[in-house]
Residue, then its C-alpha position, 0 to 999 in steps of 0.5 A: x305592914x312590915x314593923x308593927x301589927x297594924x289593925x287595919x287591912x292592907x287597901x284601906x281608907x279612912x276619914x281624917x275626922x271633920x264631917x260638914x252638918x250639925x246632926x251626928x246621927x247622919x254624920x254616923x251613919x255616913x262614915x260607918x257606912x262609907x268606911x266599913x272596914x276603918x271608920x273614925x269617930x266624926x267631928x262636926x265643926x258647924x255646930x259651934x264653938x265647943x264642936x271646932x277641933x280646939x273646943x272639942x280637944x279642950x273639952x277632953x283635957x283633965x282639970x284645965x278648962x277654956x272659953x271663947x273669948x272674941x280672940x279665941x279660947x282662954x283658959x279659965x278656972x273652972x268649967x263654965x257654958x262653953x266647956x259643958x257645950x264641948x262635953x255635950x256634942x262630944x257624947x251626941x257623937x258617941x252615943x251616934x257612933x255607939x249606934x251604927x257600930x254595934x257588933x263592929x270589930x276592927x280599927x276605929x279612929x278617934x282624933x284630937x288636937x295635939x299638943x303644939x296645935x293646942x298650945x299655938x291656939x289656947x290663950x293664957x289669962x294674959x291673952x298670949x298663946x299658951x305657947x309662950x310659956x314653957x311651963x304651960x306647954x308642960x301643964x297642957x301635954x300632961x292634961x291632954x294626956x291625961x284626957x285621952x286616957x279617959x277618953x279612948x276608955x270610954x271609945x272601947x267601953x262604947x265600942x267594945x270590938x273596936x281596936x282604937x287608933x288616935x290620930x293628933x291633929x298638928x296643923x301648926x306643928x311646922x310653925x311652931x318648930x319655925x318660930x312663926x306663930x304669930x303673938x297677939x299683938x300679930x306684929x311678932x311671932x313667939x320664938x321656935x321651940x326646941x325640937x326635942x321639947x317638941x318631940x318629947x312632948x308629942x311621945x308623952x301624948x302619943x303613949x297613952x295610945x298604949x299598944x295601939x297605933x297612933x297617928x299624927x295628921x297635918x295638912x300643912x307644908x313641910x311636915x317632920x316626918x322624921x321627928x314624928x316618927x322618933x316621937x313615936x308615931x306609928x302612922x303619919x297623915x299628910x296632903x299627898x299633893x303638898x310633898x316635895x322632893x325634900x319630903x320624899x327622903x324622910x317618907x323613904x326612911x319611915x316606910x322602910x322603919x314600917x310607919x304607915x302613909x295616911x296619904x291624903x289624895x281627895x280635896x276636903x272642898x266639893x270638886x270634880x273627883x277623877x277615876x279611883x285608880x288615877x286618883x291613886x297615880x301620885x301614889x304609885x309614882x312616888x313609890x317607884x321613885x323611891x325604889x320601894x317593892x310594889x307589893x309593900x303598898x297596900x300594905x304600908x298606906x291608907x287612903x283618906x282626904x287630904x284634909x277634914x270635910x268640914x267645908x264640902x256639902x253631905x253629897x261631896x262628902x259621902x262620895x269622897x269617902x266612897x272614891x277613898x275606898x274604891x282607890x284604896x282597893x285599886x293599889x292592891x288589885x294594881x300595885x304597879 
């Protein structure tokens, strides 16, 4: 891929990171198994509270802690049941990851929520998104900056072939720069944040990815893409079928800087899954109307899901990363 050296082969997939089931041994081995060549470590939302994607990141940030209150997770003093379930399920995925990747090299994924998601979802003592209060958005960047650090030592330690690549999950991203989050009462919404406070925090938490690729994952409308790639983003993934016309310019200009496309083209839900190579067609369709050179792309886009498997069954789950990969080999074996 032209602009960085990426640690994935060109016609690859990956997972976003949410598997469905409580058992992280199986959710291990479907997801080395599936994703030989780019596996990520899985996320196991239905366990609970601690095991969703803000428990699981609130649990890794450094000296600030959360519980689950009726309203959500709340900042709290002090480590209490719900931010040791959090470390708990975290280490039965690491200790199954540890298991099914003994002698692998390659890329591996791990994901957290980023900081504007996180800050759009934690609750102050006062009840009100952490979100309103510019210093607390500040504390929050820097403690989940700092949790990372620790957090992708401990994947290398465990993995020692592996070539980590964090992936910052900002769903609520497009919400925050808008000004649609809504207060706690619901009947108003916080005020948008400045977008170079936004990116500046995004490139202090994608920084601790070092010399390693970072991603930031949405699978909301109208992602910016341009603001993550001057935030630092080396690779962004999107729902495929969410892009409009607007979206196309700003995905032009990031190929040609050499950001990967994390192009989401499977649903996250069970469905009927179409032939690899039709699946890929938006793909292809949409280079051709940029006018980019076919053979750029394999190179320039892994294939995953649109979105997280949490909501699909094992079946469905196993066979969409299996069809992500088979499509991913067909762009390279037909770029046109």
């Amino acid at each position: 891929m032209t602009g960085m050296n990426s640690p994935w082969r060109p016609a690859t997939a990956t997972g976003v990171g949410s598997m469905p089931g409580t058992d992280a041994r199986e959710a291990a081995k479907t997801v080395t198994g599936s994703l030989e060549e780019f596996p990520h470590l899985p996320e196991l939302p239905a366990r609970g509270p601690g095991a969703d994607m803000i428990g699981r990141t609130a649990g890794l940030l450094a000296e600030m802690y959360a519980r689950v209150e009726p309203s959500g997770w709340r900042f709290g003093d002090r480590p209490g049941r719900d931010t040791r379930r959090a470390w708990s399920w975290l280490g039965e995925d690491l200790d199954a990851l540890e298991e099914f990747t003994q002698g692998y090299e390659g890329p591996l994924k791990v994901q957290a929520v980023g900081p504007w998601t996180l800050a759009a979802a934690l609750e102050l003592k006062n009840g009100e998104a952490a979100l309103s209060d510019a210093g607390a958005c500040r504390d929050l960047a820097g403690s989940l900056a700092e949790g990372l650090r620790g957090h992708l030592a401990e994947v290398r330690r465990r993995v020692p072939g592996a070539q980590a690549v964090l992936q910052l999950d900002e769903p609520s991203l497009t919400d925050v720069l808008r000004g649609r989050v809504k207060t706690a009462s619901g009947y108003r919404t916080h005020r948008a944040v400045d977008r170079a406070v936004v990116e500046g925090a995004l490139r202090d938490v994608l920084a601790v990815a070092g010399d390693g690729p970072a991603v930031v994952h949405s699978c909301a409308p109208d992602v910016p893409f341009g603001l993550l790639r001057r935030a630092g983003a080396t690779g962004i993934s999107f729902d495929l079928g969410l892009l409009t016309e607007r979206d196309e310019e700003q995905i032009g200009e990031a190929v040609e800087g050499g950001t990967a496309l994390f192009a989401g083209i499977v649903p996250g839900t069970d469905g009927p899954l179409s032939d690899p190579a039709g699946s890929v067609g938006g793909v292809r369709t949409l280079w051709r109307r940029l006018g980019l050179s076919p053979g750029t792309l394999s190179e320039s886009v892994v294939i995953t899901p649109a979105c997280g498997l949490a909501g699909a069954s094992p079946g469905y789950a196993r066979a969409a990363l299996a069809h992500c990969v088979r499509a991913a080999r067909s762009l390279a074996d037909n770029p046109e």
